[in-house]
C-alpha positions, -999 to +999 in steps of 0.1 A: +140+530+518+113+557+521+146+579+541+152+611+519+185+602+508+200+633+522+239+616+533+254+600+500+287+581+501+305+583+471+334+556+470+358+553+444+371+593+437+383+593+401+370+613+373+334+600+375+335+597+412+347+631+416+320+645+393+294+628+408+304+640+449+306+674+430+267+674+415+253+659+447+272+682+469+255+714+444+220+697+447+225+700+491+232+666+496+262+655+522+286+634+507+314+617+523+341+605+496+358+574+502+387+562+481+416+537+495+443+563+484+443+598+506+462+614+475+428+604+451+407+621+480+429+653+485+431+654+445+391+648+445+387+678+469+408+700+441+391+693+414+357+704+426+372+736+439+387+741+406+351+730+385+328+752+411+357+780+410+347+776+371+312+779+378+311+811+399+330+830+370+300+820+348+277+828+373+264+792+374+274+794+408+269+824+439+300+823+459+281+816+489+265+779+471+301+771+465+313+775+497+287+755+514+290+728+483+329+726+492+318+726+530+296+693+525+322+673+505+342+654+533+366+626+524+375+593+541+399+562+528+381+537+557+344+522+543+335+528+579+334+562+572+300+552+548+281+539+584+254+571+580+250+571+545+216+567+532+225+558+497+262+541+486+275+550+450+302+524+442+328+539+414+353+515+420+368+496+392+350+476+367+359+441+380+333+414+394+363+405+423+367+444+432+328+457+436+315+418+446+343+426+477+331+457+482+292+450+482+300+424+509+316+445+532+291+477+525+268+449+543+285+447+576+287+487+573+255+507+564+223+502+580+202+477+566+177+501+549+203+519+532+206+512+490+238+502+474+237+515+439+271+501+414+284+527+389+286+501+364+281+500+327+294+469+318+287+445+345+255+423+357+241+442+383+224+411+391+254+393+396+266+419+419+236+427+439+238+385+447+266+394+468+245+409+492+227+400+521+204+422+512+198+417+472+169+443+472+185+474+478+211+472+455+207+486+421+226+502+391+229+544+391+247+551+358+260+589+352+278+593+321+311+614+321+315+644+329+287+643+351+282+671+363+272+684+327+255+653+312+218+650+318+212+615+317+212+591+346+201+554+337+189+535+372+190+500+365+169+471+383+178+439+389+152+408+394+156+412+429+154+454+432+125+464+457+103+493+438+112+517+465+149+517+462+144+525+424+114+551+433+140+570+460+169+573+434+147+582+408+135+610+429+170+616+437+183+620+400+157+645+399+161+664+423+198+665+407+187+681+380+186+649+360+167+630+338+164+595+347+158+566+327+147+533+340+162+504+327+165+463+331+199+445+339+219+439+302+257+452+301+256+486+286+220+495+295+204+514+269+231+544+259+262+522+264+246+492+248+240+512+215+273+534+214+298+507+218+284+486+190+286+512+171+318+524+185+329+487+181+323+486+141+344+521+134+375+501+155+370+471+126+365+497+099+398+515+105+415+480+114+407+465+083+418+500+065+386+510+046+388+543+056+419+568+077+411+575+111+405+613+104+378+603+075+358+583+096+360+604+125+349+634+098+319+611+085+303+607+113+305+646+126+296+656+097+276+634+083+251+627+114+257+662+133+276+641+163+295+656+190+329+635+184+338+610+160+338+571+169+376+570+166+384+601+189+358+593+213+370+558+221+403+574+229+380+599+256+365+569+271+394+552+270+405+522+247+408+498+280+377+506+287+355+499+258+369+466+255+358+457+289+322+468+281+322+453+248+332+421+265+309+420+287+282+427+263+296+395+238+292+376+267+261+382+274+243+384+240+269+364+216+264+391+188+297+391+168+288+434+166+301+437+203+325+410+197+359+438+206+377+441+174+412+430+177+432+464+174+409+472+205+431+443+228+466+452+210+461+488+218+449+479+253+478+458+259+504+478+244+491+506+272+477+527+243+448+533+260+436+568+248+441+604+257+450+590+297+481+576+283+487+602+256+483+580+227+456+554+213+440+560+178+452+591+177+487+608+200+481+635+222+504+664+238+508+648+268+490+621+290+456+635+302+455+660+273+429+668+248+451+683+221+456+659+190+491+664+177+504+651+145+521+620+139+532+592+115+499+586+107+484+623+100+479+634+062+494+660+049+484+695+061+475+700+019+453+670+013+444+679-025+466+659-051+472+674-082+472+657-119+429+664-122+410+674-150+392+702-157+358+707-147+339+742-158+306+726-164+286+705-143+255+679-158+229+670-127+207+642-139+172+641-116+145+659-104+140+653-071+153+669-037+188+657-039+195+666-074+180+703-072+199+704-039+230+695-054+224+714-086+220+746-064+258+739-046+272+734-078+260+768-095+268+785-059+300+780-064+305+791-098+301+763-121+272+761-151+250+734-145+226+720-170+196+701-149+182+670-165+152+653-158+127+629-180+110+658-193+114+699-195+086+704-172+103+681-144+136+703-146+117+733-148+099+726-117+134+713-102+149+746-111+120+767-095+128+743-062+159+756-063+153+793-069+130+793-037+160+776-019+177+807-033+149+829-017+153+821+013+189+827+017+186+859+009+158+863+033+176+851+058+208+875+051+233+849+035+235+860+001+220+893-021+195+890-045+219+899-073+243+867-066+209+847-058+200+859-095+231+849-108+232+817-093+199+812-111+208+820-141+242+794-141+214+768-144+192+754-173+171+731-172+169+698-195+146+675-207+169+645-222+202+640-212+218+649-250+223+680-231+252+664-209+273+662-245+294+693-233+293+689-193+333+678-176+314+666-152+279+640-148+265+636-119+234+612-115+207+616-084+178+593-096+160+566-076+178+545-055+173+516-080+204+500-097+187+489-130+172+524-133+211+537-126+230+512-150+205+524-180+217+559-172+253+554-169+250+538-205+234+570-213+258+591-198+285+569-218+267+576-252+262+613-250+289+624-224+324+637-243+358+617-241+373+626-205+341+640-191+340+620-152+308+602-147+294+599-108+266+582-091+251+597-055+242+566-044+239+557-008+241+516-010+247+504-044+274+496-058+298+520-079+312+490-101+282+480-114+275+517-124+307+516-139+303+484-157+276+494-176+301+519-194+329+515-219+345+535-197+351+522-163+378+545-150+358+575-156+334+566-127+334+571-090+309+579-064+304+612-048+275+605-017+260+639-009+244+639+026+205+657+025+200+685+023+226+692+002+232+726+004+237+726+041+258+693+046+292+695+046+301+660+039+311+642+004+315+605+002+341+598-022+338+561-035+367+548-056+361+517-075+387+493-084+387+509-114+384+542-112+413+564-128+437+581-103+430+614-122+394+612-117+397+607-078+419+634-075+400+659-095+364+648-073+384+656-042+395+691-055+357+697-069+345+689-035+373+714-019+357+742-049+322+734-035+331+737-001+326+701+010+340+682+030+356+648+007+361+619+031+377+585+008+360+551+012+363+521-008+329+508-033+314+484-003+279+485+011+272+517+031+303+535+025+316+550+063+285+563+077+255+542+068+279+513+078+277+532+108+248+543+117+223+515+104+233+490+126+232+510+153+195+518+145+186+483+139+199+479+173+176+506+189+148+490+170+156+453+188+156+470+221+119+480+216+111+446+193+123+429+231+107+448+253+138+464+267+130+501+269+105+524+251+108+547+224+109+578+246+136+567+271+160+552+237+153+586+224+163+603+250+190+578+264+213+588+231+205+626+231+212+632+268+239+605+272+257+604+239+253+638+226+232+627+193+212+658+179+178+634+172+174+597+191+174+569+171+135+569+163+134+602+153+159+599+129+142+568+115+112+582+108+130+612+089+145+589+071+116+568+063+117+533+077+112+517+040+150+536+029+161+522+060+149+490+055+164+487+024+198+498+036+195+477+060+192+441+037+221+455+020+239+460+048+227+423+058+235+413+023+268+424+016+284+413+053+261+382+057+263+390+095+233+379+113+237+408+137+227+430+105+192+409+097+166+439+098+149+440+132+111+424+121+093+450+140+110+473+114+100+453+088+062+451+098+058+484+100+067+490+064+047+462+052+019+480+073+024+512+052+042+532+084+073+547+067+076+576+090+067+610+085+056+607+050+032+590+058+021+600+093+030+575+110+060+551+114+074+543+152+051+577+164+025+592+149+024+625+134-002+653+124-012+652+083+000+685+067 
């Protein structure tokens, strides 16, 4: 195993297969493709001319490296052909039968010290290294799709994996250009094992009809900066195939969060499998293609409904960050806003937040100083919230507290004129009881602003039971005046994307709590494999681990899953005083400002 793994056979030559021949070909490596079907190879063979042809026009590529990269792809359709490898990559299909088959006959092939690493990331590498004669040499090489472009390369060790194998393919996913991260034997590894959770949640969401496809889908872009949304990126990996992982991860850890939502197996068996069959969440042009076109279930091209209200003036109750951020979008785009805050000198020092917000736009080119002045001006400040008698439109961003929030919606119901619409920001209480404590129930609906609230795009709108058809409609064209994004979701725990994305942070945290992976290789397992702008860890201590704590015994509270019971290293480290960067330390620690 100490052979520079310099011959690689690559069998099984569909998309990933392909991609991977294609990167170790680049990298110098010989690589003999083997795939039972001589149409797969020849189509193989295409597709990496094509993707280098690709490269050379953005001078990725000289045109002498891709001639000698096509010259060391050669393909095969008899194992034989795999005799002088050095290292096997299995691609074949994800069944036990097909790779436990093909690990037994790779023994009475290669040379005994060559490794057999499975392109699995659903199945017991364990399982299928026991298949061998020769147990220690096999291990798991995950690349994630496409993989030429994706950075991330999880090797995985079994129980029985000598060190060297893992220390030769480690130094071969580096020398790829790669960044490998070392992982034990659970289905889904650390990348796959978060995402489909989290992929597998969004399926039950739409399924149970909280929320459209296309607002979900929005949420998450826009709400956590990711690449694709849940919805659309299932239909990428392919519908089939996330049901197959999620099995296999049920299986193996009984957690009803990777239990496969049903519309997952009706879509799978109906042959709805995703953009390879043209349709699954979503219908595509044509089998294989990327372009969304509409169908039965698409909203209308004008999604604004008409029958609002009229809303010139705009009341902003709060003093923090997320009431002078939201204050500052409002007067951007036009309306007056009066600021309110427990006293004159908390608004006052809200509204000089917001004019040094204002400074730096113009410093930075994206507005003048005379519409920076005037968006100043459109705002004055408060000290009670008598001053909300004239506003069309209240808007509370207080503590996250719901006692502290009902004696302000009764406030709001005193002083605030007949029609004026009454909305709460929060991120994981409930609407209703906002509501409730008004004579006025219909008048009051949720609008979740993401932070910061000038630069986030995304709106939250959260209907109650009883909130007025006119008042929905009239939020949603507010949010289109304001240049938001309005996605619709009913009044339950989390809304769309905290539903989302807690429980897929709790996860990450268990995966540490169990000794699983480190904070470094989660963190970067998510960034380079699933496209996330900041690993799971970062993001927690952003948010503070005592807001996500908090939303997470919600979450736990509302759903009474135990999958969503907060992960107890998360909440030691908040009875310890670690809540992130506000306090210097939280899962890392940080330098004191």
């Amino acid at each position: 195993m100490d052979t520079p793994l310099n011959t690689v056979a690559v069998i099984g030559l569909g998309t990933m297969g392909t991609g991977i021949a294609e990167v170790l070909a680049r990298a110098g490596r010989e690589v003999i493709g083997i795939d039972i079907s001589e149409a797969a190879g020849a189509q193989a063979v295409a597709a990496v001319e094509s993707s280098t042809a690709r490269a050379v026009r953005r001078e990725q590529l000289t045109e002498d490296e891709r001639r000698d990269a096509l010259a060391r792809i050669r393909t095969f359709t008899d194992l034989q052909a795999a005799a002088d490898a050095d290292l096997v990559i299995e691609v074949a299909p994800e069944s036990y039968e097909i790779k436990q088959q093909l690990i037994r006959e790779l023994d009475g092939v290669v040379r005994p010290e060559t490794i057999i690493a499975t392109g699995t990331n659903a199945l017991s590498v364990t399982r299928l290294a026991a298949e061998s004669a020769r147990p220690e040499r096999v291990l798991g090489l995950h690349f994630f799709n496409p993989a030429p472009a994706m950075k991330l390369v999880e090797v995985v060790s079994s129980v029985l994996t000598a060190p060297a194998a893992v220390a030769s393919v480690t130094d071969l996913a580096y020398a790829l250009g790669k960044e490998p991260v070392a992982v034990g034997d659970r289905p889904g590894f650390v990348a796959d094992g978060l995402l489909f959770g989290y992929l597998n949640q969004a399926a039950a969401m739409y399924e149970a009809k909280y929320a459209s496809r296309e607002d979900i889908d929005a949420a998450m872009r826009l709400g956590c900066g990711l690449p694709m949304g849940p919805l659309a990126l299932l239909d990428l990996i392919g519908v089939d195939t996330a049901r197959t992982v999620l099995d296999a991860m049920y299986s193996e850890s009984h957690d009803r969060l990777h239990a496969p939502a049903p519309i997952l197996k009706q879509l799978s068996e109906a042959g709805l499998t995703g953009r390879k069959s043209g349709r699954g969440f979503y219908s595509y042009e044509a089998p294989g293609s990327s372009v969304v076109v509409r169908d039965a279930l698409t909203p209308p091209e004008d999604g604004r409904q008409g029958g609002g209200r009229t809303i010139r003036s705009v009341g902003v109750a709060g003093s923090g960050t997320m009431a002078s951020g939201i204050a500052e979008v409002f007067a951007k785009a036009g309306y007056d806003v009066v600021l309110a805050a427990r006293s004159e000198e908390k608004a006052e020092k809200a509204k000089s937040r917001i004019g040094k917000s204002l400074s730096r736009s113009v410093d930075k080119g994206r507005m003048t100083a005379e519409t920076a002045a005037k968006t100043l001006d459109r705002i004055t400040p408060a000290g009670t919230y008598d001053a909300f008698a004239d506003v069309d439109l209240a808007l509370e961003a207080v503590a996250e507290d719901l006692e502290i929030k009902q004696q302000l919606f009764a406030a709001f119901d005193k002083v605030c004129k007949p029609g004026a619409i009454l909305a709460t920001t929060t991120s994981s209480l409930p609407v209703v009881a906002c509501a409730r404590a008004t004579s006025r129930p219909g008048d009051v609906i949720g609008m979740h602003f993401f932070n910061p609230a000038p630069a986030m795009k995304l709106v939250e709108v959260v209907r109650t039971v009883l909130t007025d058809d006119d008042v929905h409609a009239t939020v949603r064209q507010v949010c289109a005046t304001i240049k938001k994004h309005p996605v619709d979701c009913g009044d339950r725990a989390g809304f769309i994307v905290n539903a989302l994305l807690f429980p897929y942070l709790n996860n990450a945290i268990k995966m540490v709590q169990e000794h699983y992976a480190t904070l470094d290789d989660i963190d970067a397992a998510m960034k380079l494999g699933g496209g996330y702008p900041m690993g799971p860890f970062e993001l927690l201590d952003v948010v503070g681990l005592d807001v996500s704590l908090a939303i997470e015994k919600v979450l736990h509270r509302e759903f009474r899953d135990p999958g969503l019971a907060p992960a107890p290293l998360l909440e030691h480290l908040v009875a310890a005083g670690c809540l992130g960067r506000k306090t210097g330390r939280g899962f890392r620690e940080y330098a004191r400002r």
